[in-house]
N, CA, C and O of each residue as an XYZ file, in Angstrom:
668
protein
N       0.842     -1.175      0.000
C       0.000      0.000      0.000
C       0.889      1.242      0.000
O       1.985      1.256      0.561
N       0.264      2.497     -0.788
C       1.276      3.321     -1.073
C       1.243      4.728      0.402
O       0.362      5.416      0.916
N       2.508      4.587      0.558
C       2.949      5.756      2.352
C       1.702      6.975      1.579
O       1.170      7.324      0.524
N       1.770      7.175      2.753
C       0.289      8.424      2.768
C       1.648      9.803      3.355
O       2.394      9.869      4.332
N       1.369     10.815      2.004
C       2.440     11.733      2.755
C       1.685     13.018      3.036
O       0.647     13.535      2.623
N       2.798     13.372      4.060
C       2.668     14.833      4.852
C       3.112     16.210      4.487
O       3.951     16.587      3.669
N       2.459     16.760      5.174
C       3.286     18.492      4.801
C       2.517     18.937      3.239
O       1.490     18.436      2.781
N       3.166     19.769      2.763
C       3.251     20.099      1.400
C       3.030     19.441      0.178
O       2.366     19.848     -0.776
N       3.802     18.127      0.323
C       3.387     17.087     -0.786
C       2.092     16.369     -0.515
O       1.274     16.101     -1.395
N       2.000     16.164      0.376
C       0.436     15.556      1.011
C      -0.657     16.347      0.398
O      -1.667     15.847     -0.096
N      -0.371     17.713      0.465
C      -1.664     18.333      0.350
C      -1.523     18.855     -1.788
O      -2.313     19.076     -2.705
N      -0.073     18.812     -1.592
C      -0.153     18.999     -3.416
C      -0.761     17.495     -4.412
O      -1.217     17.554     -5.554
N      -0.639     16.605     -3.815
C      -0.760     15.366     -4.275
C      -2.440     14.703     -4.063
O      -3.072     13.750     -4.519
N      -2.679     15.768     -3.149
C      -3.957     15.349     -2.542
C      -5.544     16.234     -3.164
O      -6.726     15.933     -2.993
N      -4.860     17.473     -3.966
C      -5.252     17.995     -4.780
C      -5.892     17.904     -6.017
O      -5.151     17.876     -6.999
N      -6.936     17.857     -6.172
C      -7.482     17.502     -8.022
C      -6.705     18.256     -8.934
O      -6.412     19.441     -8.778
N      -6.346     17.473     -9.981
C      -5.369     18.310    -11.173
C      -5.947     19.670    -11.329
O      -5.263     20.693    -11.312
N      -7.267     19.638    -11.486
C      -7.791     20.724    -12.063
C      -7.264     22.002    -10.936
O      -6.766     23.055    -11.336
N      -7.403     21.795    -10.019
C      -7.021     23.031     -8.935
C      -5.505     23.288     -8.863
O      -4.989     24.381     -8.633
N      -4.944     22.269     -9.065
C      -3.301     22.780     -9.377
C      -3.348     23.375    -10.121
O      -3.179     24.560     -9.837
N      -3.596     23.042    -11.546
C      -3.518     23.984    -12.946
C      -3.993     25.737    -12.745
O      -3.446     26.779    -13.107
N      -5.293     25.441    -11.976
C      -5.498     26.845    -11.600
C      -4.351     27.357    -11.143
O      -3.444     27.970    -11.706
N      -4.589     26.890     -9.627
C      -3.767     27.568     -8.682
C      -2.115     27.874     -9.074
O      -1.455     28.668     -8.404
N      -1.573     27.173    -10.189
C       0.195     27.372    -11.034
C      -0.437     28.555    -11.847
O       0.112     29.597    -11.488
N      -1.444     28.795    -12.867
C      -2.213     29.605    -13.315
C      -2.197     30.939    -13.002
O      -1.986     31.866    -13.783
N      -2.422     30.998    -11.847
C      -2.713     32.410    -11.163
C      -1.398     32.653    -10.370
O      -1.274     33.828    -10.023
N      -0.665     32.052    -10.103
C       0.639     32.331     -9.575
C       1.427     32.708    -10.688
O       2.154     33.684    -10.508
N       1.445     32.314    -11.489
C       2.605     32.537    -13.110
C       1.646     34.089    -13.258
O       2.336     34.985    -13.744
N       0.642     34.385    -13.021
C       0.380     35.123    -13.786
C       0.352     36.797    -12.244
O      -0.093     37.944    -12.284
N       0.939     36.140    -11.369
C       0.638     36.866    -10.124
C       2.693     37.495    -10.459
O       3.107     38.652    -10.541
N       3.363     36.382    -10.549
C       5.028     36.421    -10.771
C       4.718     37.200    -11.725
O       4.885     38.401    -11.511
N       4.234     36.822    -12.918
C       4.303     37.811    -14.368
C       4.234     39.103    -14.335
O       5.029     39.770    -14.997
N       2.980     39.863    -13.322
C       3.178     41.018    -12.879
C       4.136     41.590    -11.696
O       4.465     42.747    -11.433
N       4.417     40.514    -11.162
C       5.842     41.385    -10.593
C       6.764     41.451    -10.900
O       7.407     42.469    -10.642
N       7.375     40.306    -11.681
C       8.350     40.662    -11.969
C       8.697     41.298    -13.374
O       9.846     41.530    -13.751
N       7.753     41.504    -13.968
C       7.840     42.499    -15.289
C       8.320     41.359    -16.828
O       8.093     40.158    -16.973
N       8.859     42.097    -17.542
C       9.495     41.418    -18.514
C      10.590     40.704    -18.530
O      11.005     40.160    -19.554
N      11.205     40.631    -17.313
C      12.789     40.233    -16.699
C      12.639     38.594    -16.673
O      13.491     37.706    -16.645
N      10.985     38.556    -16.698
C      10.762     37.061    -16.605
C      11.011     36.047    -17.839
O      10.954     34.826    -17.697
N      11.257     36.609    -18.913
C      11.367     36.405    -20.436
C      12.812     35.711    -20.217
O      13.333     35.305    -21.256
N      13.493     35.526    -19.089
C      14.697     34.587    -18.943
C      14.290     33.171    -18.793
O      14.972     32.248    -19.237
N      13.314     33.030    -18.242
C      12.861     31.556    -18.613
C      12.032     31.135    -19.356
O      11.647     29.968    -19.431
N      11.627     32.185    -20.069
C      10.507     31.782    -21.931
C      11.068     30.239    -22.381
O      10.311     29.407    -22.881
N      12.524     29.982    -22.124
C      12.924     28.533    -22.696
C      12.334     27.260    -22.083
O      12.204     26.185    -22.669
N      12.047     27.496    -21.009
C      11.290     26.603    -20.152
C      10.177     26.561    -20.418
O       9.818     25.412    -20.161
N       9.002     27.369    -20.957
C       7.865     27.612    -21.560
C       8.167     26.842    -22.783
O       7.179     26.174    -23.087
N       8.798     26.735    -23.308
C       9.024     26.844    -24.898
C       9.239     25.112    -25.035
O       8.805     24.528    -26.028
N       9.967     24.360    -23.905
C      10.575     23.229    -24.084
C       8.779     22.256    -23.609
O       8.212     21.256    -24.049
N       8.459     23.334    -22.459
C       7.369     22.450    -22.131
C       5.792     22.227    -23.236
O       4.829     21.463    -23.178
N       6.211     23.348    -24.178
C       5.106     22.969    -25.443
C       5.686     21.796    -26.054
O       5.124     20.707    -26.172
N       7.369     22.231    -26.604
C       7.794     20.896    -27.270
C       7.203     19.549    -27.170
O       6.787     18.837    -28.083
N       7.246     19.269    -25.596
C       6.931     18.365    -24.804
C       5.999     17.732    -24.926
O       5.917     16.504    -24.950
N       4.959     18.730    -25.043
C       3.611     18.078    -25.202
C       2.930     18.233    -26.571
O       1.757     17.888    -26.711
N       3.622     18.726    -27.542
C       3.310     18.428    -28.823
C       3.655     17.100    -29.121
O       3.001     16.395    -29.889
N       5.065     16.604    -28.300
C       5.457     15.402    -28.658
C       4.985     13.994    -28.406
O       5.335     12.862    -28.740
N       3.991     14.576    -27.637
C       3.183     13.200    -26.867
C       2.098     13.038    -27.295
O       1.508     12.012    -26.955
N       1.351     14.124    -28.323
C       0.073     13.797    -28.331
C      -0.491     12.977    -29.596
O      -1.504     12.278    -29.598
N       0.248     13.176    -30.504
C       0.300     12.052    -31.664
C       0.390     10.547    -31.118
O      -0.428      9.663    -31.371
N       1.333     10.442    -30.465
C       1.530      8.779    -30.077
C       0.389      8.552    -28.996
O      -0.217      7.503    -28.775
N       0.250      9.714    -28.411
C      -1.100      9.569    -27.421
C      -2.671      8.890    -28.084
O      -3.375      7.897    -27.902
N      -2.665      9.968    -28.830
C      -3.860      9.570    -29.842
C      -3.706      8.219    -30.116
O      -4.213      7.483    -29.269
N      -3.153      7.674    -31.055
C      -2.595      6.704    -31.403
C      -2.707      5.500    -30.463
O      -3.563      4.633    -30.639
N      -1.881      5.472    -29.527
C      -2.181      4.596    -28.584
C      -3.730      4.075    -28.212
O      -4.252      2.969    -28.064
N      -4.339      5.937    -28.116
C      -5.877      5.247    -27.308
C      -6.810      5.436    -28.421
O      -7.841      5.971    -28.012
N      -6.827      5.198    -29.658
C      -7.274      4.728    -30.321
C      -7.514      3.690    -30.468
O      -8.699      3.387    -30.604
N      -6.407      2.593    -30.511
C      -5.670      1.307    -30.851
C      -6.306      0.732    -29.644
O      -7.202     -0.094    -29.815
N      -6.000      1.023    -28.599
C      -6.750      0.491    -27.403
C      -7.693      0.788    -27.241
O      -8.268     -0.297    -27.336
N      -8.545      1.591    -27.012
C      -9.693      1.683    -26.959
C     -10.677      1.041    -27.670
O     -11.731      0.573    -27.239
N     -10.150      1.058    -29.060
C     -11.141      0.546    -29.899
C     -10.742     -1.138    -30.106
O     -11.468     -1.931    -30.706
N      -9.779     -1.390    -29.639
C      -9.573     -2.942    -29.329
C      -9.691     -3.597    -28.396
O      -9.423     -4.797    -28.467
N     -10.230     -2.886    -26.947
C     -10.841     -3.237    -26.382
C     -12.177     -3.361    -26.375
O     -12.694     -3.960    -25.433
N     -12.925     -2.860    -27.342
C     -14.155     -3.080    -27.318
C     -14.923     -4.035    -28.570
O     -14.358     -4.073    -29.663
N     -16.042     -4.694    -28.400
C     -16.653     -5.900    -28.542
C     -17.197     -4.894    -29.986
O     -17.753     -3.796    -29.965
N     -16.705     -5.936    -31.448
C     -16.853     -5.182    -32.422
C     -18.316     -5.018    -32.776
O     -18.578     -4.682    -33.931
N     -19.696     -5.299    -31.562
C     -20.677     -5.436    -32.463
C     -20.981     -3.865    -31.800
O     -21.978     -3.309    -32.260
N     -20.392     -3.304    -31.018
C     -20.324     -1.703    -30.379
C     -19.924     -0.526    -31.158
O     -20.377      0.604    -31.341
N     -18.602     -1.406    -31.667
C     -18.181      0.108    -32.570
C     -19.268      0.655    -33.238
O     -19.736      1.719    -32.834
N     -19.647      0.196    -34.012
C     -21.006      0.975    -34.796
C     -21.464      2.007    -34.318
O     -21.597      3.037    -34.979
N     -21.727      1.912    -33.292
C     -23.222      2.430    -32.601
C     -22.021      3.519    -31.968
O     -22.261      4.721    -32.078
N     -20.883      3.134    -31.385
C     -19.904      4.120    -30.535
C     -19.671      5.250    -31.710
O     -19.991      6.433    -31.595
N     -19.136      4.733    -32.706
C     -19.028      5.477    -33.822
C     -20.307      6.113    -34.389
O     -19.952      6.977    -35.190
N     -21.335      6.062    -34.328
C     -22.418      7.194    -34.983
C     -22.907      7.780    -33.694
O     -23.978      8.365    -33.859
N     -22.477      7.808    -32.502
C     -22.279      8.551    -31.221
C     -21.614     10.094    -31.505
O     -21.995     11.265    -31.541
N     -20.356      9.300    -31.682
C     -18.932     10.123    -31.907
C     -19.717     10.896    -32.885
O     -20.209     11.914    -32.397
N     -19.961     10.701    -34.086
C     -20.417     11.335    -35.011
C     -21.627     12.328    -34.836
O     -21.637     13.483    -35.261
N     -22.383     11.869    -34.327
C     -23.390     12.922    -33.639
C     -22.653     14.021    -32.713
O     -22.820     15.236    -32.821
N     -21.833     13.396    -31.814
C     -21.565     14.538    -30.861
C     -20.983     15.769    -31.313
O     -21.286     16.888    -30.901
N     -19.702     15.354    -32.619
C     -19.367     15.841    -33.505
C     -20.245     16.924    -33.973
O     -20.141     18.098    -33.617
N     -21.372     16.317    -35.036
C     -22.201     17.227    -35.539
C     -23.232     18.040    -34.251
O     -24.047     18.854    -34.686
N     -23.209     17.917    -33.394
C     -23.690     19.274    -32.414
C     -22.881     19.763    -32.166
O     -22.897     20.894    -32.653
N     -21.792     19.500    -31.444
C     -20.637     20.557    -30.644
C     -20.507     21.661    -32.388
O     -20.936     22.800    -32.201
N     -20.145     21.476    -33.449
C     -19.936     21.960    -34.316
C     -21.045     23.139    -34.772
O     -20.874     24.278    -35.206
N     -22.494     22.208    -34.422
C     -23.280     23.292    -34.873
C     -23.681     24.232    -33.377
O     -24.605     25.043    -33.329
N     -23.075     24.015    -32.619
C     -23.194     24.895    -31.702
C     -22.160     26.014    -31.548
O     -22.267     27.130    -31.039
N     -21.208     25.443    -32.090
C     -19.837     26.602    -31.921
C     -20.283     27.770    -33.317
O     -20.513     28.973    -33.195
N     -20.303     27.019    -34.492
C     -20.908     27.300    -35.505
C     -21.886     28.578    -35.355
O     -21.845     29.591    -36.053
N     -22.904     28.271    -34.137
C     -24.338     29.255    -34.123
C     -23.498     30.644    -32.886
O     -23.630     31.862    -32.998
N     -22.823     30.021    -31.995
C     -22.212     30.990    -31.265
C     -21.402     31.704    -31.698
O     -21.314     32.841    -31.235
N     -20.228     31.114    -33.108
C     -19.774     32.218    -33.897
C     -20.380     33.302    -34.158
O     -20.062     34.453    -33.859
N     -21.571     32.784    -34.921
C     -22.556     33.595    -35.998
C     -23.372     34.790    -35.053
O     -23.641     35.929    -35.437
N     -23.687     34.189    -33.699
C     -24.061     35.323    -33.165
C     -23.051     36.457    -32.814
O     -23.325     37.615    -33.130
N     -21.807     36.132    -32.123
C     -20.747     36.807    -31.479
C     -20.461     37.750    -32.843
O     -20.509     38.978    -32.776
N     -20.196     37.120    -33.929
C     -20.225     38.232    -34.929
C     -21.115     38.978    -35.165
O     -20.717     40.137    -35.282
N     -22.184     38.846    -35.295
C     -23.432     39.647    -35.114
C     -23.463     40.854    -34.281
O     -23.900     41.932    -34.683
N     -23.078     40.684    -33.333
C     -23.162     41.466    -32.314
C     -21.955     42.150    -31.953
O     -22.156     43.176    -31.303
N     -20.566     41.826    -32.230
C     -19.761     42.396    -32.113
C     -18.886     42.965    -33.525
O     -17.808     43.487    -33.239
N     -19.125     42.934    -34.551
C     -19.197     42.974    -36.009
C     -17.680     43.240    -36.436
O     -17.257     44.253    -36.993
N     -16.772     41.823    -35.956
C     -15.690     42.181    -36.341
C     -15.085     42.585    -37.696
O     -15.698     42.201    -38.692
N     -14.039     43.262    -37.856
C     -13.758     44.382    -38.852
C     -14.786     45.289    -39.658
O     -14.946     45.360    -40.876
N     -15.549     46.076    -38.455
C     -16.586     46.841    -39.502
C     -15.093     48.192    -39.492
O     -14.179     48.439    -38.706
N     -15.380     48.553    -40.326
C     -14.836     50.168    -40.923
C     -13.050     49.209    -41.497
O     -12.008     49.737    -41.886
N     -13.235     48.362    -41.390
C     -11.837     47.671    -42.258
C     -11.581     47.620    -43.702
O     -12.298     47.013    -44.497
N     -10.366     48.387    -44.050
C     -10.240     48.398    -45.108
C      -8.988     47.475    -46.024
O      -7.812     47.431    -45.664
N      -9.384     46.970    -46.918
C      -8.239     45.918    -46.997
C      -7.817     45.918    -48.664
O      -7.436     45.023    -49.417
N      -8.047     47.183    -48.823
C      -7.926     47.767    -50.771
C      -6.211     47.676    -50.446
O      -5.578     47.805    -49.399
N      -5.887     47.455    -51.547
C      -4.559     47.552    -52.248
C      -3.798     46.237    -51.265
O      -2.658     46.307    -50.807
N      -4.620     45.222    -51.116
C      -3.573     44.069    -50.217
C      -3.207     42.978    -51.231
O      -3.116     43.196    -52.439
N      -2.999     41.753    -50.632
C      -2.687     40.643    -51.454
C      -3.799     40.187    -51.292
O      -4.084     39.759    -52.411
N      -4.892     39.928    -50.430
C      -6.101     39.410    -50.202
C      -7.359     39.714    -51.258
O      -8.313     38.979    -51.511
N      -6.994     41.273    -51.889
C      -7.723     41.264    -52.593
C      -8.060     40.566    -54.040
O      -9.160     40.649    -54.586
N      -6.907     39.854    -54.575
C      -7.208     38.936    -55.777
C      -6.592     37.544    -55.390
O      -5.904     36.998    -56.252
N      -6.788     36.834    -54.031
C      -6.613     35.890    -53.444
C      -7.960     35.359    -53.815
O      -8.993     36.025    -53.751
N      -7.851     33.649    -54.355
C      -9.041     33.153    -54.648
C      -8.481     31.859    -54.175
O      -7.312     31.499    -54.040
N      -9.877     31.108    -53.906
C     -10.014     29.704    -52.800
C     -10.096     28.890    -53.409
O     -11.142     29.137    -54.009
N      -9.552     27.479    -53.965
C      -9.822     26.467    -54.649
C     -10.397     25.554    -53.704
O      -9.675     25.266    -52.749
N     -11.633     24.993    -53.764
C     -11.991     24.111    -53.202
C     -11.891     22.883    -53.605
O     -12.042     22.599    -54.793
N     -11.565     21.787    -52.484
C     -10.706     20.260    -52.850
C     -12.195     19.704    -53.225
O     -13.306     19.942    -52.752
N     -11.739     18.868    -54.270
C     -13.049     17.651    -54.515
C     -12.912     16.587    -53.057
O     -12.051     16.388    -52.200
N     -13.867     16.228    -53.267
C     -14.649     15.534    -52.001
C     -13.318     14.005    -52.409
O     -12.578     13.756    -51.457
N     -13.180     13.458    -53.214
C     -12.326     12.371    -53.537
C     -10.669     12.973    -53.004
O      -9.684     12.353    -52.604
N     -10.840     13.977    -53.149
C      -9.152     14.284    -52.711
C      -9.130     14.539    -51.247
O      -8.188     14.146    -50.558
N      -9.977     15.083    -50.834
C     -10.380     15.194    -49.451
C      -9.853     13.377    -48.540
O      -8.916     12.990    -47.843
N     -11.102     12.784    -49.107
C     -10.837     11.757    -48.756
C      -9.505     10.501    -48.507
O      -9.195      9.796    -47.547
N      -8.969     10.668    -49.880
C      -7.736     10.523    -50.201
C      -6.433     10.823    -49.441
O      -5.437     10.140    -49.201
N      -6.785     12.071    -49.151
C      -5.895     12.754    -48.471
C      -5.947     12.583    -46.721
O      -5.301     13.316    -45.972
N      -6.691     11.659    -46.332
C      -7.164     11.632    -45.103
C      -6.453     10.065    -44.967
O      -6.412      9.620    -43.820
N      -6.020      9.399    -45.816
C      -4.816      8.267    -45.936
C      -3.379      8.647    -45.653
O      -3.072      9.782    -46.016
N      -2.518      7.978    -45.123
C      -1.230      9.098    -44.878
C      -0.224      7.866    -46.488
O      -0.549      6.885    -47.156
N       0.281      8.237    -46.445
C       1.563      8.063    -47.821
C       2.309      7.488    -46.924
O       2.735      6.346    -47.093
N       2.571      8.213    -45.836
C       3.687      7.538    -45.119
C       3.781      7.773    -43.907
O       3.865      8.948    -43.551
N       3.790      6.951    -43.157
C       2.547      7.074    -41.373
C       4.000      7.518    -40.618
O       3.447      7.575    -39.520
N       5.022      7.781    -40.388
C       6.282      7.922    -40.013
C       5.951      9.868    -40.387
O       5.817     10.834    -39.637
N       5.929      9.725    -41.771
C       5.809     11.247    -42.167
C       4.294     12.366    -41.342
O       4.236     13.485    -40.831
N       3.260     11.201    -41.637
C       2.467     11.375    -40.634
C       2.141     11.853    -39.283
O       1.140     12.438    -38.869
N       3.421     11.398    -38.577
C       3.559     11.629    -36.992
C       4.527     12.654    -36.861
O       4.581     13.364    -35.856
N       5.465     12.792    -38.042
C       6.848     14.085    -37.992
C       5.465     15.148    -38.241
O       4.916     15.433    -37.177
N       4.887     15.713    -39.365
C       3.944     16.463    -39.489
C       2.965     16.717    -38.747
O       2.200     17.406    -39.421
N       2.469     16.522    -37.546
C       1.452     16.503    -36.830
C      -0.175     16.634    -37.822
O      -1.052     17.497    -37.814
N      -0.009     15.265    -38.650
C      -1.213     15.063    -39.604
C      -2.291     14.271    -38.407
O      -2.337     13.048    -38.277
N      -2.921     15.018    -37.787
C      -4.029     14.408    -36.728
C      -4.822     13.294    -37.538
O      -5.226     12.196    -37.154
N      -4.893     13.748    -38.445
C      -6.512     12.825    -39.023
C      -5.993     11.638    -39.913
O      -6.595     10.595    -40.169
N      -4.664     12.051    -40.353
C      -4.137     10.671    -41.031
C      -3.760      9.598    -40.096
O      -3.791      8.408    -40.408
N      -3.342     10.115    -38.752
C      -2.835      9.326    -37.741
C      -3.894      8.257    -37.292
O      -3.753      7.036    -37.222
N      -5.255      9.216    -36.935
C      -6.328      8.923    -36.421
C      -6.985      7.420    -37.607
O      -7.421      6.355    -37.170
N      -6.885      7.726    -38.840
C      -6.924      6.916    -39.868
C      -5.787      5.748    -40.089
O      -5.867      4.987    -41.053
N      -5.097      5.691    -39.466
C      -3.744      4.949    -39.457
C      -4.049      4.007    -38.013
O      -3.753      2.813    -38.062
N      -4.497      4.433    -37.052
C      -4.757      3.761    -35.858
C      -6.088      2.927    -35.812
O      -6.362      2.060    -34.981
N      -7.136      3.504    -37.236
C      -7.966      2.189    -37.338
C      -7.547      1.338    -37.915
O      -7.596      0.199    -37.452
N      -7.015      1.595    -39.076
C      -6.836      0.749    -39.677
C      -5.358     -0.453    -39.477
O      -5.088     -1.483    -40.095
N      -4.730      0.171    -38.473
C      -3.986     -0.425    -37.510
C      -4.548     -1.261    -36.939
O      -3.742     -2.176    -36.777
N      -5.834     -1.600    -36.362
C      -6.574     -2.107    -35.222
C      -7.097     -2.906    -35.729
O      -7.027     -4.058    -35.300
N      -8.128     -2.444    -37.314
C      -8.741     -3.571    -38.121
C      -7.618     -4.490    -38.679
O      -7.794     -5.708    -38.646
N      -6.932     -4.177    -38.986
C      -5.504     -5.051    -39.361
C      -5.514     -6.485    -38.267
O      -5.607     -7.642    -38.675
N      -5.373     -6.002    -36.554
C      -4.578     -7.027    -36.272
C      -6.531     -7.549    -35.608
O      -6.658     -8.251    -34.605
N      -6.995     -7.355    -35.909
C      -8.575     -7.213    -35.195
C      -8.586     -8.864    -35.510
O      -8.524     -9.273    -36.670
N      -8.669     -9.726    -34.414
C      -9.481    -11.320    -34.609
C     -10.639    -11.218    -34.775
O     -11.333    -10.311    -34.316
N     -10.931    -11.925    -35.301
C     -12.340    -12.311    -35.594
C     -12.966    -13.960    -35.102
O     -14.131    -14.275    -35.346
């Protein structure tokens, strides 16, 4: 059984993540105003700890994909999957409708003028639905994970799974 500790670590350990994050949160940002810009000596430490976690979240994904979905009884996926897919299509049309209002109401770039830019004879090619798709295959799943290609990965970890999937 694991020692039950005291003092400081007791009570940091004893803490829900979520209230640490705050509570480091409001201290970085309590230091930030005191100590001014002088604090920009440890930006590298900021900088290493994104590295960090850019670097984990591809193989993260990946992993609990692979597991997740191989742990579960294939007559589920279906139904888990047009879940996912629903939840998908609300969260989307909800962010979607909260855009549309927030612009509404706050009418970003009214009086903006954007004559004589590069934007103005900038035109959008839209991908055919087959290249779309296509493109949601990775070429090369190594290149995949150097690029932070989320959705090829995500596509690489089913078909990873259906691969070794018994039947």
């Amino acid at each position: 059984m694991a020692e039950k500790r005291n003092g400081f670590l007791g009570w940091y350990f004893g803490t829900p993540l979520v209230w640490r994050i705050l509570i480091a949160l409001i201290l970085g940002a309590i230091v930030g105003l005191i100590v001014g810009t002088k604090i920009a000596v440890i930006e590298p430490l900021g900088t290493l700890m994104i590295k960090l976690l850019k670097m984990i979240i591809l193989p993260l994904i990946f992993s609990a994909i692979v597991t997740g979905v191989g742990g579960m009884p294939a007559s589920k996926i279906g139904r888990v999957a047009g879940k996912i897919l629903l939840y998908y299509l609300a969260t989307t049309i909800c962010a979607a409708t909260f855009g549309l209002i927030l612009a509404q109401i706050l009418k970003p770039g009214l009086g903006l003028s954007i004559s004589g830019t590069a934007a103005e004879g900038a035109t959008v090619q839209t991908p055919s639905v087959s290249s779309v798709l296509l493109n949601m295959v990775p070429d090369n799943v190594a290149a995949s994970f150097a690029n932070g290609a989320y959705l090829q990965v995500l596509v690489f970890a089913v078909i990873f799974w259906y691969r070794n999937f018994d039947t």
